[in-house]
PDB file with SEQRES, HELIX, SHEET and CRYST1 records, atoms N, CA, C and O in Angstrom:
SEQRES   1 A   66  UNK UNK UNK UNK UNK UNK UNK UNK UNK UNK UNK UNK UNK          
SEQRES   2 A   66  UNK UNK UNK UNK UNK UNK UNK UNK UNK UNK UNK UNK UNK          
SEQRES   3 A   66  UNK UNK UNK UNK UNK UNK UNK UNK UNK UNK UNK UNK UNK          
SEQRES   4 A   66  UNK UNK UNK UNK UNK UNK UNK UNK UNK UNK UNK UNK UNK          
SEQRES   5 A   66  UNK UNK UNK UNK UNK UNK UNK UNK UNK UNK UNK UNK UNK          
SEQRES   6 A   66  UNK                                                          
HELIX    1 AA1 UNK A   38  UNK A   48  1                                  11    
HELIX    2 AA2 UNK A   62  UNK A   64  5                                   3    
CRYST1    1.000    1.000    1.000  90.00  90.00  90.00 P 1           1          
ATOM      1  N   UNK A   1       0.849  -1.174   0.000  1.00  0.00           N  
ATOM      2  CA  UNK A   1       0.000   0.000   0.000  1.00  0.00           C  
ATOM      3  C   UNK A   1       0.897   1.241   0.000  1.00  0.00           C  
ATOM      4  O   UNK A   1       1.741   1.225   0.896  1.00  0.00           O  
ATOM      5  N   UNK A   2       0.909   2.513  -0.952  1.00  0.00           N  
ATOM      6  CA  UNK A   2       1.444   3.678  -1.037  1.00  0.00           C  
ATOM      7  C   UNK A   2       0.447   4.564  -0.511  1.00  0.00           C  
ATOM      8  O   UNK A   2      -0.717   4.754  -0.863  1.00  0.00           O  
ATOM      9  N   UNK A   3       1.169   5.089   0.444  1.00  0.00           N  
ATOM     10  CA  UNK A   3       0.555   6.533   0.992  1.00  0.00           C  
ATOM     11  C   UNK A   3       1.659   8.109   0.770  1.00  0.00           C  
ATOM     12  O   UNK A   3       2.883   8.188   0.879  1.00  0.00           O  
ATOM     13  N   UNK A   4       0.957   8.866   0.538  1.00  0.00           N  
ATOM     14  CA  UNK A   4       1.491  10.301   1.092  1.00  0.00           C  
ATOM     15  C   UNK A   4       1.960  10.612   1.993  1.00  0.00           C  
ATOM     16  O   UNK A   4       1.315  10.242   2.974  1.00  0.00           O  
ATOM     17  N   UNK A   5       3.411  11.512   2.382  1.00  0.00           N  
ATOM     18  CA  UNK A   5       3.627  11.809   3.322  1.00  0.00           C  
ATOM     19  C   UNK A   5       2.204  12.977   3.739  1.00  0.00           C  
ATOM     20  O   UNK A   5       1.460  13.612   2.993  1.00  0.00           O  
ATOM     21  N   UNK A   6       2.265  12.893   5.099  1.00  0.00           N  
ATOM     22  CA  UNK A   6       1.535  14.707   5.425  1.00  0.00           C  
ATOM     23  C   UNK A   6       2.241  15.546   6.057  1.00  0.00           C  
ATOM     24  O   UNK A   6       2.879  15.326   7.086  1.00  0.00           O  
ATOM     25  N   UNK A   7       2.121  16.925   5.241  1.00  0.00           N  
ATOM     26  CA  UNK A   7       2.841  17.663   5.907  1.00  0.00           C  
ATOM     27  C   UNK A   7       1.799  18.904   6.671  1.00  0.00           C  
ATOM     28  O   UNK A   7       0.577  18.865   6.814  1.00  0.00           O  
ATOM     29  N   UNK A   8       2.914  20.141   7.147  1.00  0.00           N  
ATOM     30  CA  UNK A   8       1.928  20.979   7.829  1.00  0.00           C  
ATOM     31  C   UNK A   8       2.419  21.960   6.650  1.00  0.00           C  
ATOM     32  O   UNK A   8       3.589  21.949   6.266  1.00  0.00           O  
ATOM     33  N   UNK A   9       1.411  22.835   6.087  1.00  0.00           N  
ATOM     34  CA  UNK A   9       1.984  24.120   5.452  1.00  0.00           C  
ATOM     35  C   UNK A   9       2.559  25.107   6.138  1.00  0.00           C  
ATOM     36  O   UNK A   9       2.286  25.174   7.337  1.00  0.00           O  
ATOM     37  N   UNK A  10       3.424  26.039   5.587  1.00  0.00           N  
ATOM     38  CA  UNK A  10       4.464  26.401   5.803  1.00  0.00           C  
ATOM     39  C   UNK A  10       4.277  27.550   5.218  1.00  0.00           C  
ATOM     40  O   UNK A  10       4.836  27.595   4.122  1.00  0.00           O  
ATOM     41  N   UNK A  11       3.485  28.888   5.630  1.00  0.00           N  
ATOM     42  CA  UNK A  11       3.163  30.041   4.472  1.00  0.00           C  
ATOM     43  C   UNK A  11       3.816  31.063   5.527  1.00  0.00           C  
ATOM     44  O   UNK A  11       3.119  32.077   5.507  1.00  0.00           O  
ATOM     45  N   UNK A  12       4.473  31.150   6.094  1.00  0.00           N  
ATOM     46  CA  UNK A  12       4.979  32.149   6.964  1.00  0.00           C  
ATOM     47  C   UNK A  12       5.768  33.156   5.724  1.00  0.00           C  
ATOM     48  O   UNK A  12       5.699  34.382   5.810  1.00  0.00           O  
ATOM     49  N   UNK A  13       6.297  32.669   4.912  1.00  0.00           N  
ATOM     50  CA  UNK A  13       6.664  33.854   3.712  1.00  0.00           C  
ATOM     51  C   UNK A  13       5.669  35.154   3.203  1.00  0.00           C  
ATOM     52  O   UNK A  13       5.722  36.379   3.096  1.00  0.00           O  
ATOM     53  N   UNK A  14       4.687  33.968   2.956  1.00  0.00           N  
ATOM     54  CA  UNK A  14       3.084  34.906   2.485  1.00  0.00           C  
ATOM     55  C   UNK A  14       1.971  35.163   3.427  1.00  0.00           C  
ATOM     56  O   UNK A  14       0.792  35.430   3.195  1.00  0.00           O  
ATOM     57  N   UNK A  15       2.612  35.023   4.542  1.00  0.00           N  
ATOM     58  CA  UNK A  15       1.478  35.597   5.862  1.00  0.00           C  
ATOM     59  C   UNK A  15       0.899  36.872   5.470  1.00  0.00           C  
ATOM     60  O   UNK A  15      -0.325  36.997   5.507  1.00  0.00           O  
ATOM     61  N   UNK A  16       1.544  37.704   5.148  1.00  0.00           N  
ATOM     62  CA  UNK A  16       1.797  39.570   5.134  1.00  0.00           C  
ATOM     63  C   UNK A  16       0.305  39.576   3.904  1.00  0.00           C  
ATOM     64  O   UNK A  16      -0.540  40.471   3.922  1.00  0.00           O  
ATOM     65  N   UNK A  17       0.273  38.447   2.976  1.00  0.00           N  
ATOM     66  CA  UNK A  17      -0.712  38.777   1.623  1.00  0.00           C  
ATOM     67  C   UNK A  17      -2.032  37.875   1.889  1.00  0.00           C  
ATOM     68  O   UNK A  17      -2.937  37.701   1.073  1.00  0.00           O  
ATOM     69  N   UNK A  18      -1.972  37.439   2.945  1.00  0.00           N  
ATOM     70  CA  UNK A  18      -2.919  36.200   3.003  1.00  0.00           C  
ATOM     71  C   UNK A  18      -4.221  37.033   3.813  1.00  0.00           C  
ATOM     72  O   UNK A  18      -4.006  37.850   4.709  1.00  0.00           O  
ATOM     73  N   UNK A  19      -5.308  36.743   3.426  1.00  0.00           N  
ATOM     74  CA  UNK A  19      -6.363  37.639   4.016  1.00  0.00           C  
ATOM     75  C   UNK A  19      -7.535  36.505   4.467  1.00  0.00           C  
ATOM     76  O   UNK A  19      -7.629  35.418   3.898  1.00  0.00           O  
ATOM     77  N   UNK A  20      -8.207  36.829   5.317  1.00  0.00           N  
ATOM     78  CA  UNK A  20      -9.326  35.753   6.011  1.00  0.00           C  
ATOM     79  C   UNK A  20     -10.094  35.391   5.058  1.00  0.00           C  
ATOM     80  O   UNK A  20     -10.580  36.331   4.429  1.00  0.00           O  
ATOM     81  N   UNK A  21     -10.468  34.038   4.622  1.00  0.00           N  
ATOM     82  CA  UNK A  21     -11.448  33.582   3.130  1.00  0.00           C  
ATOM     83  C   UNK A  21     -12.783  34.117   3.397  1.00  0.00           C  
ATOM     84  O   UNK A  21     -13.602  34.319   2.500  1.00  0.00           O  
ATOM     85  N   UNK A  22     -13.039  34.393   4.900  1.00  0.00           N  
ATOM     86  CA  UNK A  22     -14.330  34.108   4.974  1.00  0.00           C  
ATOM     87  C   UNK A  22     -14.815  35.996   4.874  1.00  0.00           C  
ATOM     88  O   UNK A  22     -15.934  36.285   5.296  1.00  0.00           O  
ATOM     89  N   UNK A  23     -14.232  36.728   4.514  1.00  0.00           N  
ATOM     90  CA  UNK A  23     -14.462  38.080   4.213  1.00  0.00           C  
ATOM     91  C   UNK A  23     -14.478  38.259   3.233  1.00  0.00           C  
ATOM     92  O   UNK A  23     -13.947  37.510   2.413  1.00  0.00           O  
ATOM     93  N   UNK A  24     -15.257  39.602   2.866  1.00  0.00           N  
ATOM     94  CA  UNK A  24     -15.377  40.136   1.734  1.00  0.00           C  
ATOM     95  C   UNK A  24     -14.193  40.996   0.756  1.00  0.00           C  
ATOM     96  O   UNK A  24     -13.400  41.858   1.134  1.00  0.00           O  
ATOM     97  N   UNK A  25     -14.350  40.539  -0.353  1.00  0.00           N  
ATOM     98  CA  UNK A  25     -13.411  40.816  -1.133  1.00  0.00           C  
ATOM     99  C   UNK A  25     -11.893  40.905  -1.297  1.00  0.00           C  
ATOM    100  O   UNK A  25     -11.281  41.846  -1.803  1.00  0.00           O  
ATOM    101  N   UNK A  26     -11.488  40.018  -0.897  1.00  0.00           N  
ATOM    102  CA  UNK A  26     -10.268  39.378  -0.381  1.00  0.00           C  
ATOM    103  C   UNK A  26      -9.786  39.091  -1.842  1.00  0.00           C  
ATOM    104  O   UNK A  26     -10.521  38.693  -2.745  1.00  0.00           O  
ATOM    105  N   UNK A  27      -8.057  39.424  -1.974  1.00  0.00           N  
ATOM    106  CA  UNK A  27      -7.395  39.577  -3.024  1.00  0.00           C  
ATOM    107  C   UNK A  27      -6.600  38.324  -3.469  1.00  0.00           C  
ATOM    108  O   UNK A  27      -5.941  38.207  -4.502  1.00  0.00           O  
ATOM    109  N   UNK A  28      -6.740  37.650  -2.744  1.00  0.00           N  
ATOM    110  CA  UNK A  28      -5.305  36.140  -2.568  1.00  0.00           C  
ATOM    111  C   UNK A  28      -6.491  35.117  -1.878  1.00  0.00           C  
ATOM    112  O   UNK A  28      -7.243  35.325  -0.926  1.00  0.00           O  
ATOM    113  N   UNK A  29      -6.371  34.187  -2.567  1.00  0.00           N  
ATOM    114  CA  UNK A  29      -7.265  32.717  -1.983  1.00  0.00           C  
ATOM    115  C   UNK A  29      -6.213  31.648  -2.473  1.00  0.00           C  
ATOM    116  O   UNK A  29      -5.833  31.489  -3.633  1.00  0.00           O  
ATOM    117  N   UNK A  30      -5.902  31.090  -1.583  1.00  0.00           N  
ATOM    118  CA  UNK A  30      -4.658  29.999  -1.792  1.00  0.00           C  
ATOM    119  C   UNK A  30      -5.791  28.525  -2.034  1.00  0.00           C  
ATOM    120  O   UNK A  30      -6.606  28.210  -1.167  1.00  0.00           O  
ATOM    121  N   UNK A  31      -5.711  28.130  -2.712  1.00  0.00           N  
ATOM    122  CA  UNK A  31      -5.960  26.668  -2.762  1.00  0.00           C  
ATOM    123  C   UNK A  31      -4.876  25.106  -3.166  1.00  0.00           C  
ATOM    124  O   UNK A  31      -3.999  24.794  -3.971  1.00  0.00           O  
ATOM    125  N   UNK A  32      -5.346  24.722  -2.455  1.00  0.00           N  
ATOM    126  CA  UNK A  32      -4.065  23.692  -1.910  1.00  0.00           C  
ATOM    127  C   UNK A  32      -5.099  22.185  -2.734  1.00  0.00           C  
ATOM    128  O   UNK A  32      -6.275  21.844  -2.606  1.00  0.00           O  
ATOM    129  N   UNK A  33      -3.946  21.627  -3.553  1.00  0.00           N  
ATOM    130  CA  UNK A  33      -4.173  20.622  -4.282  1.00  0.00           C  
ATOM    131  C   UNK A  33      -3.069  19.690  -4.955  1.00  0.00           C  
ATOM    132  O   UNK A  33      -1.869  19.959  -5.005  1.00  0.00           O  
ATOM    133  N   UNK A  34      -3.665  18.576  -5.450  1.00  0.00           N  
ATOM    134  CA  UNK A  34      -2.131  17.799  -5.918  1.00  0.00           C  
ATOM    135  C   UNK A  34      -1.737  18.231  -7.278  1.00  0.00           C  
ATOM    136  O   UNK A  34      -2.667  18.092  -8.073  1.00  0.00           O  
ATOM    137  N   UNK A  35      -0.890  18.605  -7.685  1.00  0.00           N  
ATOM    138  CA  UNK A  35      -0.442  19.018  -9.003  1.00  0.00           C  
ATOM    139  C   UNK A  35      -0.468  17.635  -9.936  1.00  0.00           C  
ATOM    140  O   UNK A  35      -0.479  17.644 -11.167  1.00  0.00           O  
ATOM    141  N   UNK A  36      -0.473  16.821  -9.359  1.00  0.00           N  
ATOM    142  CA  UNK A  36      -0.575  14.940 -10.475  1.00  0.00           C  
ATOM    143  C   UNK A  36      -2.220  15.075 -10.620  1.00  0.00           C  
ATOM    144  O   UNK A  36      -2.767  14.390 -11.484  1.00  0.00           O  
ATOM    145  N   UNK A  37      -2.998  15.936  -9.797  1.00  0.00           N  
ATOM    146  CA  UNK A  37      -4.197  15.741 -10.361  1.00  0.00           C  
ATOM    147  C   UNK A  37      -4.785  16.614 -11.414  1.00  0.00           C  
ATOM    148  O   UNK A  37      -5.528  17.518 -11.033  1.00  0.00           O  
ATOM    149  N   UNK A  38      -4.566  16.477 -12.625  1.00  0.00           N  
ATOM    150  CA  UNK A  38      -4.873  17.208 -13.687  1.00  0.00           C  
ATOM    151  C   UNK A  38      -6.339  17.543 -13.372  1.00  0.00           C  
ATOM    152  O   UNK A  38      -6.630  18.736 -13.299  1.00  0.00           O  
ATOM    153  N   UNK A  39      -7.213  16.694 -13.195  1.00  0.00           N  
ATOM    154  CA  UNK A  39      -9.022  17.075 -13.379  1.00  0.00           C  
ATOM    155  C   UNK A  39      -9.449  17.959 -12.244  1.00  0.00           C  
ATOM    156  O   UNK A  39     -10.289  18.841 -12.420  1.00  0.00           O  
ATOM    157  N   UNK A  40      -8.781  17.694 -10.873  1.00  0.00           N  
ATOM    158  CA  UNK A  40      -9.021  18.525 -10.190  1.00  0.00           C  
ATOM    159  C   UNK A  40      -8.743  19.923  -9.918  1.00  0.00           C  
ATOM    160  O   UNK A  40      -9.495  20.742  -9.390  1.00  0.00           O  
ATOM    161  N   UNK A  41      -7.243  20.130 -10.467  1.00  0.00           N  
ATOM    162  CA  UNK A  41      -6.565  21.528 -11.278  1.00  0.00           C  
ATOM    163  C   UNK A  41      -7.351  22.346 -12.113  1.00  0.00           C  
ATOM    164  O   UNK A  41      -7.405  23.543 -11.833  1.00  0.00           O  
ATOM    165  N   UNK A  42      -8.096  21.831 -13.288  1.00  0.00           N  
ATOM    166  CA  UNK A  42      -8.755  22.195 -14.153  1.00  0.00           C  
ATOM    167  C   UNK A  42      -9.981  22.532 -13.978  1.00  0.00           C  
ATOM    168  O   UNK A  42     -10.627  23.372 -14.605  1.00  0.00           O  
ATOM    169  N   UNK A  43     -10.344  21.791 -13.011  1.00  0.00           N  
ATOM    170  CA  UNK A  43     -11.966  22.144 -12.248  1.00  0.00           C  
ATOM    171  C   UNK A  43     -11.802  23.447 -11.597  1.00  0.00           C  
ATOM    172  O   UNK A  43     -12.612  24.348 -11.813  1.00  0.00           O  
ATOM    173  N   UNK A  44     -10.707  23.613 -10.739  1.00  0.00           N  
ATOM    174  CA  UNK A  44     -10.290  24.697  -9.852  1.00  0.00           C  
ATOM    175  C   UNK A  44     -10.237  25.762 -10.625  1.00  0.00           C  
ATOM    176  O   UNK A  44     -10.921  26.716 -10.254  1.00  0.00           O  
ATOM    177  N   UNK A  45      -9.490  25.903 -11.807  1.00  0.00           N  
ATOM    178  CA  UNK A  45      -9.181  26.834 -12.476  1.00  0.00           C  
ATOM    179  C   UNK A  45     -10.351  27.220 -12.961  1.00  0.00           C  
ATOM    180  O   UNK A  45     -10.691  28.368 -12.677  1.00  0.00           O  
ATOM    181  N   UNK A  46     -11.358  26.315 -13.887  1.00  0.00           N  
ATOM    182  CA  UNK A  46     -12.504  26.861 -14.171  1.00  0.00           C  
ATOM    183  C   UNK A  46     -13.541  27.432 -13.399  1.00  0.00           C  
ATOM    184  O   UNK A  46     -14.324  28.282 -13.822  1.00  0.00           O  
ATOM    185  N   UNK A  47     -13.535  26.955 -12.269  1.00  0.00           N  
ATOM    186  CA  UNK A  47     -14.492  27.364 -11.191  1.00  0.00           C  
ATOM    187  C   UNK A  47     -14.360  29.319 -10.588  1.00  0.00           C  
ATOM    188  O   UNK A  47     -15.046  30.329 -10.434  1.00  0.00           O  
ATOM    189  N   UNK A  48     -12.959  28.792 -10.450  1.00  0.00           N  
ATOM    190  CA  UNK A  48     -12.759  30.662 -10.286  1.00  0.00           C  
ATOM    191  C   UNK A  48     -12.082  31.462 -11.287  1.00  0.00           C  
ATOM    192  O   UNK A  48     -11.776  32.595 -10.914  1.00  0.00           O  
ATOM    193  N   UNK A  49     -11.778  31.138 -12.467  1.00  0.00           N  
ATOM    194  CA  UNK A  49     -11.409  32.171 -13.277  1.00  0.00           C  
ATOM    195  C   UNK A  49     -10.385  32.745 -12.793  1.00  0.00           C  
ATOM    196  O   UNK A  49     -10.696  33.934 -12.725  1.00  0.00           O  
ATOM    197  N   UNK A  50      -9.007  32.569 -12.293  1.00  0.00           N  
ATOM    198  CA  UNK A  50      -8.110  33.516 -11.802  1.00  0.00           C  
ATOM    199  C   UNK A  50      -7.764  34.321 -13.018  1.00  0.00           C  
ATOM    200  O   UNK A  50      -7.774  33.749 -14.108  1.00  0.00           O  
ATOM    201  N   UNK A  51      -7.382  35.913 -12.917  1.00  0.00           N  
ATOM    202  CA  UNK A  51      -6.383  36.446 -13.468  1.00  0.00           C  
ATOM    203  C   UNK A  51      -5.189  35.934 -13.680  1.00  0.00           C  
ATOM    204  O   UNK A  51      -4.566  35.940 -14.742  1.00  0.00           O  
ATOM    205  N   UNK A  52      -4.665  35.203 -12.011  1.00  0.00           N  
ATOM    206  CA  UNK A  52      -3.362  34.795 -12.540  1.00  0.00           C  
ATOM    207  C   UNK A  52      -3.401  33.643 -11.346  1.00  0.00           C  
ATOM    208  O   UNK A  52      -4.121  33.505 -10.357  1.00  0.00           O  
ATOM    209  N   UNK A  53      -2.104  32.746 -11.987  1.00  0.00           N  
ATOM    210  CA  UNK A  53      -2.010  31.327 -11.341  1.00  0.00           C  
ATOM    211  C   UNK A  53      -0.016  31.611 -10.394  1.00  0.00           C  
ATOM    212  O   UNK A  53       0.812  32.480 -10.666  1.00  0.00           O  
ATOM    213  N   UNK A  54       0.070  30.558  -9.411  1.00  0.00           N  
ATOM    214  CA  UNK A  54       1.594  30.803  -9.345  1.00  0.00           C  
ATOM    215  C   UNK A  54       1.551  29.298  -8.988  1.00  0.00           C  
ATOM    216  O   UNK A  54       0.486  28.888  -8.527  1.00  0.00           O  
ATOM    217  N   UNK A  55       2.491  28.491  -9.129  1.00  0.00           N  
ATOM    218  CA  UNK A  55       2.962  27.209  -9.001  1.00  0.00           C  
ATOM    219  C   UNK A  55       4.012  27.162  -7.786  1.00  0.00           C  
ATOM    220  O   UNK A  55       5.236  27.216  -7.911  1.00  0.00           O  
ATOM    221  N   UNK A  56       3.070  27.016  -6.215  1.00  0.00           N  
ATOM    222  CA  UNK A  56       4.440  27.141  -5.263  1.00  0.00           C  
ATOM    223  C   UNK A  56       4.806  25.462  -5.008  1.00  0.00           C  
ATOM    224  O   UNK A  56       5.316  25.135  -3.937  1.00  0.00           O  
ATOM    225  N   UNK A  57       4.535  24.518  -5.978  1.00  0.00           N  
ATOM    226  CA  UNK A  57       4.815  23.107  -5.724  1.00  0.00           C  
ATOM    227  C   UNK A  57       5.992  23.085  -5.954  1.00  0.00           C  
ATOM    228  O   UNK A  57       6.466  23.905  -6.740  1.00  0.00           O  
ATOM    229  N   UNK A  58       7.016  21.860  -5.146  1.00  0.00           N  
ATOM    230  CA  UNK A  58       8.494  21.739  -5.708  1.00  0.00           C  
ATOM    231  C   UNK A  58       8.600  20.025  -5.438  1.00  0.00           C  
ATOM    232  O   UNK A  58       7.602  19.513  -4.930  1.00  0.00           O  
ATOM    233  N   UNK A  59       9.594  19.267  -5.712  1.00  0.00           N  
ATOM    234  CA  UNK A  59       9.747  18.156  -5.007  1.00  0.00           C  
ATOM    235  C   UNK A  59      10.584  18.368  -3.531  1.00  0.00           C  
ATOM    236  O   UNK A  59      10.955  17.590  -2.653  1.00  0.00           O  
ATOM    237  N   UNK A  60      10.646  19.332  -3.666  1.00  0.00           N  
ATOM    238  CA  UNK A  60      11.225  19.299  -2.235  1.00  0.00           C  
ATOM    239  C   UNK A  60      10.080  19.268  -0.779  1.00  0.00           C  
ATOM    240  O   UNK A  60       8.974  19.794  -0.900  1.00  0.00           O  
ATOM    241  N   UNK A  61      10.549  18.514   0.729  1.00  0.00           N  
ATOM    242  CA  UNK A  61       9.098  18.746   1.391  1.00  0.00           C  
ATOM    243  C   UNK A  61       8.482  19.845   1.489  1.00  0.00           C  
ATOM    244  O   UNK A  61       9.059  20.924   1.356  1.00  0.00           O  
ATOM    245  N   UNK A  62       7.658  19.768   1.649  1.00  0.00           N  
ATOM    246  CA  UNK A  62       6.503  20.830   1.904  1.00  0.00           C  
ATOM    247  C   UNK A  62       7.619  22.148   3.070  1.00  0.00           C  
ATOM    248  O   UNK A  62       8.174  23.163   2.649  1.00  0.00           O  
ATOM    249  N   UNK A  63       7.621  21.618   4.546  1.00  0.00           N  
ATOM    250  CA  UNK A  63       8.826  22.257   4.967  1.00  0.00           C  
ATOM    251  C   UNK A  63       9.407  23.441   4.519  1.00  0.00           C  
ATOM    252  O   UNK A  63       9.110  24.568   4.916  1.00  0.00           O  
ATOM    253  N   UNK A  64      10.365  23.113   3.560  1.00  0.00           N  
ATOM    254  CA  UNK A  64      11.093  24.178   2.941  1.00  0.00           C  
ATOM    255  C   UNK A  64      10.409  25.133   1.615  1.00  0.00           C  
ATOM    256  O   UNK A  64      10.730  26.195   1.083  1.00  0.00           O  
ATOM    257  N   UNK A  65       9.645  24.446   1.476  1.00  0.00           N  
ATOM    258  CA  UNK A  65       8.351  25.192   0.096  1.00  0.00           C  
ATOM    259  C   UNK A  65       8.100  26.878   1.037  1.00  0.00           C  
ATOM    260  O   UNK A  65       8.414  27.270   2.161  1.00  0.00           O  
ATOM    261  N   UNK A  66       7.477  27.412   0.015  1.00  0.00           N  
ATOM    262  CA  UNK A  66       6.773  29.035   0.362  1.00  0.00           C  
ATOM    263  C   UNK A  66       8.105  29.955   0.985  1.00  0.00           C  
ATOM    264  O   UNK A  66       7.941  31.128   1.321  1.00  0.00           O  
TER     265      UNK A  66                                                      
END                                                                             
C-alpha cells in the first residue's frame, strides 16, 4: 500500500498577503491541491477564473516550500 507523506503548510513567507477567506473581497485565496491531479486543477481553475495562477509546488518537502 502507497501513501502520502503529510505535511503541515508552511506560508509564513506569504502571511503579510494572506487575508481571512471568509471576508469580503479578499485579493489572494490559496488553494491547496495535488499538481498529479490534472481534473481537479482544471476544475479549480474553471471554477474561479483567476487572473493569474503561481505554481508554489516543488519536489522538495513541503517544509522548505513558500
Amino acid at each position: 500500500m502507497a501513501s502520502k507523506k503529510k505535511f503541515l503548510f508552511n506560508t509564513d513567507r506569504i502571511d503579510h498577503l494572506y487575508q481571512d477567506p471568509h471576508e469580503d473581497h479578499i485579493n489572494l485565496k490559496l488553494h491547496y491541491g495535488d499538481l498529479t491531479d490534472s481534473v481537479n486543477l482544471i476544475r479549480v481553475i474553471q471554477e474561479v477564473q483567476p487572473d493569474e495562477i503561481y505554481n508554489l509546488g516543488a519536489m522538495s518537502p513541503c517544509q522548505s516550500q513558500f
